[in-house]
C-alpha positions as CSV (number, residue, x, y, z in Angstrom):
1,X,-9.9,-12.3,9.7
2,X,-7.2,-12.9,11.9
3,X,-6.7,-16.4,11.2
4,X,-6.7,-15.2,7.6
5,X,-4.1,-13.0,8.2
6,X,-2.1,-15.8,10.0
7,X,-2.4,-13.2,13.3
8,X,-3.6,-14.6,16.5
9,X,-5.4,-11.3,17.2
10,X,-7.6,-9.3,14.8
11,X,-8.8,-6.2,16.2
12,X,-12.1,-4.9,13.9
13,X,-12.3,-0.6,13.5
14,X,-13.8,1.9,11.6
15,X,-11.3,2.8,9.5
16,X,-7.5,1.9,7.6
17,X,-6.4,5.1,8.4
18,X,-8.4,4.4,12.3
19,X,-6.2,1.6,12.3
20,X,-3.1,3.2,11.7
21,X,-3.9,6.2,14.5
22,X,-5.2,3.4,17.5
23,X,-1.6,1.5,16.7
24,X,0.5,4.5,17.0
25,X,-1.7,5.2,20.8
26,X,-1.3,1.7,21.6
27,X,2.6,2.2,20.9
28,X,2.4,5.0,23.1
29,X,4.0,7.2,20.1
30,X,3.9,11.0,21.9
31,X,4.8,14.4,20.2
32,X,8.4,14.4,18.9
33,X,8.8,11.0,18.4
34,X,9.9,10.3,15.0
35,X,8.5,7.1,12.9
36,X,10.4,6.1,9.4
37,X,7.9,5.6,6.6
38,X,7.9,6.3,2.7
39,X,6.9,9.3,1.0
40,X,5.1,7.3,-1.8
41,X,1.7,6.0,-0.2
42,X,-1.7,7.4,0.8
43,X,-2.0,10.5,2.7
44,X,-2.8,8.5,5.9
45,X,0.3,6.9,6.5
46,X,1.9,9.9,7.1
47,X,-1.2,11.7,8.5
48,X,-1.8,9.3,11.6
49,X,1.8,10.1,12.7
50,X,1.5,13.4,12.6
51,X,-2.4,13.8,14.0
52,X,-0.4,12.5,17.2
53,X,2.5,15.0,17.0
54,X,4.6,13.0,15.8
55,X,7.2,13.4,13.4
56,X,7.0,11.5,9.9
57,X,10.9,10.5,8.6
58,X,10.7,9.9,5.0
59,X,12.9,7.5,3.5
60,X,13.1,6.8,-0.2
61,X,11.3,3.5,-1.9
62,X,12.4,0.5,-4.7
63,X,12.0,2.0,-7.8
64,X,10.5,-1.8,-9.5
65,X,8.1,-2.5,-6.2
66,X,7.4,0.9,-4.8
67,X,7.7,0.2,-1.6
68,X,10.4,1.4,1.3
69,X,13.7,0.8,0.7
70,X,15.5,-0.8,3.4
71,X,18.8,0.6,2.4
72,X,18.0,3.9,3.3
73,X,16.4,2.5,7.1
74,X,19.1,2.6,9.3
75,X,20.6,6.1,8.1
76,X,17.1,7.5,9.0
77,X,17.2,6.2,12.8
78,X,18.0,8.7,15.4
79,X,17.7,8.5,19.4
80,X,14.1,10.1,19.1
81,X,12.8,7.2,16.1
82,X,10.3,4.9,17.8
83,X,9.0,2.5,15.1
84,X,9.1,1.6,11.0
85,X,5.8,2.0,9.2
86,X,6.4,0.1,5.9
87,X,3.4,0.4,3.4
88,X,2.8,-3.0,1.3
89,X,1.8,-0.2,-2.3
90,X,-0.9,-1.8,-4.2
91,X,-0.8,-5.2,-3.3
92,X,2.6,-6.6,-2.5
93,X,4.6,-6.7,0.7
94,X,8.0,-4.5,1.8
95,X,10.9,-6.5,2.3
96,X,9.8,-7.4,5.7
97,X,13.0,-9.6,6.6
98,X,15.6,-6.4,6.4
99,X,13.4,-4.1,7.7
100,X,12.8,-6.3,10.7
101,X,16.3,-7.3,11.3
102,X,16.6,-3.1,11.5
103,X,14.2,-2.8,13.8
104,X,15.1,-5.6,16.1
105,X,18.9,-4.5,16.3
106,X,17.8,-0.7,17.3
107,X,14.9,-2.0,19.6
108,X,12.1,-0.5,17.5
109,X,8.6,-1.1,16.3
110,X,7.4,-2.4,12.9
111,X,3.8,-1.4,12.1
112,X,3.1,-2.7,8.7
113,X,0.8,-0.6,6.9
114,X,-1.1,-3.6,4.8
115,X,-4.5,-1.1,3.6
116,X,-3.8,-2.6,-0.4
117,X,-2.7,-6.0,0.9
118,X,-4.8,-8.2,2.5
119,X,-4.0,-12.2,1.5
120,X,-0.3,-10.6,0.4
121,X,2.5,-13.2,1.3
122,X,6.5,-12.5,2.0
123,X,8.0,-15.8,1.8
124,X,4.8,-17.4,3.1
125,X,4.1,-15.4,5.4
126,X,1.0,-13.2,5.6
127,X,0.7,-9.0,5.5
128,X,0.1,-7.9,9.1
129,X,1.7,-11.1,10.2
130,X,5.1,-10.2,10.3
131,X,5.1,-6.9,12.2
132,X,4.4,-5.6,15.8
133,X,1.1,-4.4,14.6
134,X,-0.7,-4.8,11.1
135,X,-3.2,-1.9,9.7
136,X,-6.0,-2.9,7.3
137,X,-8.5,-0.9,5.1
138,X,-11.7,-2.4,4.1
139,X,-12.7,1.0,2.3
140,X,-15.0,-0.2,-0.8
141,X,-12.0,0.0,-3.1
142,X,-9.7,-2.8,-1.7
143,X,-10.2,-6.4,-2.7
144,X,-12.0,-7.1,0.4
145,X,-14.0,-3.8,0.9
146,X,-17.5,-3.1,2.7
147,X,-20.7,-1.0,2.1
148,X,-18.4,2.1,3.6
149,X,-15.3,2.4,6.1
150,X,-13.8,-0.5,8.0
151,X,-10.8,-1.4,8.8
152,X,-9.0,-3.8,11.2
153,X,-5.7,-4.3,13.4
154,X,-3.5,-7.7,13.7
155,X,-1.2,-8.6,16.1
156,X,0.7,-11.9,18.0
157,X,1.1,-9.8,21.1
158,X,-1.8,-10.4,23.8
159,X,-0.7,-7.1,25.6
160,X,-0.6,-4.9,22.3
161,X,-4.5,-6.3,21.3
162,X,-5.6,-5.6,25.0
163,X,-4.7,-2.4,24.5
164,X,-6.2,-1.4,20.9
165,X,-9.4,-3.0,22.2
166,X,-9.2,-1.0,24.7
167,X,-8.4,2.2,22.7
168,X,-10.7,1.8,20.3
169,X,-13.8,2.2,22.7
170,X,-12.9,5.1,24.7
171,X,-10.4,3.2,27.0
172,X,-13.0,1.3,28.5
173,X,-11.8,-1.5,31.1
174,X,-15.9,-1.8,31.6
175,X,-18.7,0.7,30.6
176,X,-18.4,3.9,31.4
177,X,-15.0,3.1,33.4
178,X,-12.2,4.2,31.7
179,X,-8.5,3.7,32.2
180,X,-6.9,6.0,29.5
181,X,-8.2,8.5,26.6
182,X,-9.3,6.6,23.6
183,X,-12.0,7.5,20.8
184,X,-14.7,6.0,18.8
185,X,-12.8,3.5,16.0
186,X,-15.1,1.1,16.4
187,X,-16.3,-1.3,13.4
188,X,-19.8,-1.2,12.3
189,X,-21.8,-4.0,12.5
190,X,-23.1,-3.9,9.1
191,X,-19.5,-3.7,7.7
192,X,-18.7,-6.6,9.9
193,X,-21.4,-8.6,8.4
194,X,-20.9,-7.5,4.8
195,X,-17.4,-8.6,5.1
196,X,-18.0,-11.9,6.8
197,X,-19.6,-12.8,3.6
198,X,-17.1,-11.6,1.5
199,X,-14.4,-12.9,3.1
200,X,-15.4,-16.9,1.8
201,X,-14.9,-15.0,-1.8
202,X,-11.6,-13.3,-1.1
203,X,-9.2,-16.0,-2.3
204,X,-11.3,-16.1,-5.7
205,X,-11.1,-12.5,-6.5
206,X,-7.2,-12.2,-5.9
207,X,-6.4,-15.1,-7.9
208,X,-8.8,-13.4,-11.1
209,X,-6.8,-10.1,-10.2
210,X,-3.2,-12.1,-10.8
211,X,-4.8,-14.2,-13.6
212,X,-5.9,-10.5,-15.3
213,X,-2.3,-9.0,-14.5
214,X,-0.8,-12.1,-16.2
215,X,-3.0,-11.5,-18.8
216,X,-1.7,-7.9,-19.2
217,X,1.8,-8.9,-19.5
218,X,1.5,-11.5,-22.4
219,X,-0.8,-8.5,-24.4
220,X,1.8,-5.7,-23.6
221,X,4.6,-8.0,-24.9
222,X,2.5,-8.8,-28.1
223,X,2.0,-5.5,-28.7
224,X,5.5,-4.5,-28.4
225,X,4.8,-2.0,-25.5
226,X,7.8,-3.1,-23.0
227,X,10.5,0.0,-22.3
228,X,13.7,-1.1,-20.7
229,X,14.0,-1.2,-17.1
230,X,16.9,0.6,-15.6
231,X,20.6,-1.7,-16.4
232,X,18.8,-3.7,-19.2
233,X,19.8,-4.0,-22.7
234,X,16.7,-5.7,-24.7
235,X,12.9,-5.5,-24.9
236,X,10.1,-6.9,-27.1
237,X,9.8,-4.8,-30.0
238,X,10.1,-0.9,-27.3
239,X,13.2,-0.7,-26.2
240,X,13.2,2.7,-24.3
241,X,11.0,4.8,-22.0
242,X,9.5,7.0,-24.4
243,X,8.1,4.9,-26.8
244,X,6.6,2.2,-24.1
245,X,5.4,1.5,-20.7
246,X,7.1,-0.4,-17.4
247,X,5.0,-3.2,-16.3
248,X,4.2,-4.1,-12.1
249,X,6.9,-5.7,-11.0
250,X,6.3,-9.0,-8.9
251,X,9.3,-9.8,-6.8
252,X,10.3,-13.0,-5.4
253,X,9.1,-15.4,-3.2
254,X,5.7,-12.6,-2.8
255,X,1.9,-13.4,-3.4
256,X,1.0,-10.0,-5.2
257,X,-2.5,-9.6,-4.7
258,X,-3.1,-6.9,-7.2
259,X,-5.1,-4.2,-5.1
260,X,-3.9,-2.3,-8.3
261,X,-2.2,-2.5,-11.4
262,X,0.0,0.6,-11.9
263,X,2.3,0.7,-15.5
264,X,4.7,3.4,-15.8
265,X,5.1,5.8,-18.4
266,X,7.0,9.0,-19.6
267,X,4.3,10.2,-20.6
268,X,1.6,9.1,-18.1
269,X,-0.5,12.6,-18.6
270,X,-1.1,12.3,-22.2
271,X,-1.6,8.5,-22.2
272,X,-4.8,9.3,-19.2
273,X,-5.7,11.6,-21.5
274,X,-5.9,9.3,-25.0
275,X,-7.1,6.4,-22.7
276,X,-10.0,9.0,-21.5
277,X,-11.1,9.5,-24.6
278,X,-11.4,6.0,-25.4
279,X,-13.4,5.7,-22.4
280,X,-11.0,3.8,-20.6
281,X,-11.6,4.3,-16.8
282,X,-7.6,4.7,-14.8
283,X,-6.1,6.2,-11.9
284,X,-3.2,8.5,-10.8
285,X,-2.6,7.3,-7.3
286,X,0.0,10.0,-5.4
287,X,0.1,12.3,-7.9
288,X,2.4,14.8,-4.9
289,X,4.3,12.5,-3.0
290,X,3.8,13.4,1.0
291,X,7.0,15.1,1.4
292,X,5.8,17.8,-1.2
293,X,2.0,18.1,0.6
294,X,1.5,21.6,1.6
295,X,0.4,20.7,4.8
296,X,4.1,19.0,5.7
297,X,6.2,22.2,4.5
298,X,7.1,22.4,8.4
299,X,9.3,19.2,7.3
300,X,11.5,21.5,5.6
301,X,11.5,18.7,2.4
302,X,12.1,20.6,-1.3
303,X,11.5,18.4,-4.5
304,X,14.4,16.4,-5.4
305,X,15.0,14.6,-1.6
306,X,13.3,11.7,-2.5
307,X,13.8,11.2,-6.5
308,X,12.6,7.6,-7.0
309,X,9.3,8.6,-4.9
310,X,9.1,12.0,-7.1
311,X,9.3,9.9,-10.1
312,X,6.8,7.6,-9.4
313,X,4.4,10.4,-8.8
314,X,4.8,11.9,-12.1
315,X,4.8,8.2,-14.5
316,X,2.7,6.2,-12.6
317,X,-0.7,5.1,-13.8
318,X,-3.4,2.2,-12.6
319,X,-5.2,0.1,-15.2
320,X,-8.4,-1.7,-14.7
321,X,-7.5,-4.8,-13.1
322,X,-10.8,-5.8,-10.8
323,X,-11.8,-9.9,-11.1
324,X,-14.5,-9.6,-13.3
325,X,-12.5,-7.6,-16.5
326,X,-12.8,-10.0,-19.1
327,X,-10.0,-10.7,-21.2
328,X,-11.5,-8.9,-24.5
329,X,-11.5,-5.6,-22.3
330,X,-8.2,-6.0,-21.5
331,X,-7.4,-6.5,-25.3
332,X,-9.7,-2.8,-25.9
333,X,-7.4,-1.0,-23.2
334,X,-4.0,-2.6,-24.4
335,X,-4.9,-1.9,-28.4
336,X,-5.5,1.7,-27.0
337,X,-1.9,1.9,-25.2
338,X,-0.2,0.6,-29.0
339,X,-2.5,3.2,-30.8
340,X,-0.9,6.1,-28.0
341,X,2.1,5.1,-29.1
342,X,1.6,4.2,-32.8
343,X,2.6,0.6,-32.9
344,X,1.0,-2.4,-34.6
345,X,0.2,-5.6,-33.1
């Protein structure tokens, strides 16, 4: 897995969200310290942070990709700000060259948080390649997932894996000897064998996840279904928000892996609805971004601080997009989009 990932290091544990708490230990992160993140991602990218006292700073993401804006990095760092924690959202990487040139000029920490992206590339580089620390998730969902919970850390730095192996079993130097307080993230063996397996068929099911997303893209545009982006003046037949749906965006110089495909649409909640109806399986992920959890109120966030990540809370929906959809499925949930919106093909 590491040599997958391009790491020199892979670190196997029981969980994504495991992997995210044993890199914050191994970064020594102690109550108070603050860690820049986005709002927009799973509840455990903000959780792990605060399970260790810690203080999660929210900056804002890209409206087209999703993921944290760099932009808004360096007005978020303050003398108590420790490390970035950029999420690569449903399969395609942060801009990882900003957000490290950030972090290197304040003399912080980048722990990529890469649960959606295993096999994602930045500029030909891999996802958990790039940071001090990468966090995977092989939960049954992702494109590499096991029987149950796994998950794994990557890193180039000897001392940082010394220490995660470490953490991970108690803080063990030798059994029953233990230099520090750890816990139990340990991978299970029968996860680590399921995925050995599954890992020879990785490359194969993302390619058949882009192939399907490709796919989706020449049937929305048939069908007319484009709305505009934000600054542009044409579209294929739809032409504004209401009256059609924002496609995934794939920015350049990326390998977009497809962990999900997630449209956009004004009116995401009626579309579920229709698409329900029709038997047509989809997903809200983030329906309350993490600023807006009840269990952050302390933060002292109202709605409205982050508006892109707010946004894409309320129009964002996943479409079926696993390697063995078929293309006449795809056709079945793309005529039910144009008959939500009364168009003809």
């Amino acid at each position: 897995m590491a040599a997958y990932s391009q790491c020199e290091f892979g670190i196997g544990v029981s969980s994504g969200t495991d992997a995210l708490l044993v890199a914050l230990m191994a970064l020594d992160i102690k109550p108070g310290d603050e860690i820049i993140t986005t709002p927009y991602s799973f509840f455990a990218t903000a959780g792990s942070i605060a399970r260790l006292g810690a203080r999660p700073i929210f900056v804002d993401i890209e409206p087209a990709t999703f993921n944290l804006a760099p932009e808004g990095v360096e007005a978020a760092i303050t003398e108590r700000t420790r490390a970035i924690m950029p999420v690569h959202l449903y399969g395609q990487m942060a801009e990882m060259t900003e957000i490290m040139e950030i972090a290197r000029r304040r003399n912080l920490y980048v722990i990529e948080d890469a649960a959606q992206a295993i096999g994602a590339e930045y500029r030909g580089r891999r996802a958990g390649s790039i940071g001090d620390l990468g966090c995977f998730s092989f939960y049954p969902t992702k494109n590499l997932g096991g029987f149950g919970d796994g998950g794994m850390v990557t890193t180039n730095n000897a001392e940082l894996q010394e220490r995660v192996r470490r953490l991970r079993n108690h803080g063990y130097t030798a059994r029953y000897y233990n230099k520090e307080v750890g816990g139990n993230f340990r991978l299970d063996a029968i996860q680590a064998a399921v995925l050995r397996v599954k890992l020879k068929r990785l490359d194969e099911w993302s390619e058949a996840r882009h192939r399907n997303a490709e796919r989706y893209r020449a049937l929305f545009a048939r069908a007319g279904l484009l709305a505009l982006r934000t600054g542009e003046t044409t579209a294929a037949a739809g032409s504004s928000e209401e009256s059609g749906v924002r496609l995934p965006f794939e920015a350049e110089e990326r390998r977009h892996i497809y962990n999900q495909f997630v449209i956009r649409s004004a009116r995401r909640d009626q579309l579920q609805e229709f698409l329900g109806a029709r038997r047509i399986g989809t997903e809200i992920y983030y329906p309350v971004p993490l600023h807006l959890q009840e269990c952050f109120t302390g933060l002292g966030h109202v709605e409205g601080d982050y508006p892109e990540s707010e946004r894409a809370a309320k129009q964002t929906l996943a479409l079926p997009i696993y390697p063995e959809l078929t293309a006449a499925q795809q056709t079945i949930v793309v005529e039910a989009i144009r008959d939500f919106y009364g168009r003809e093909l």
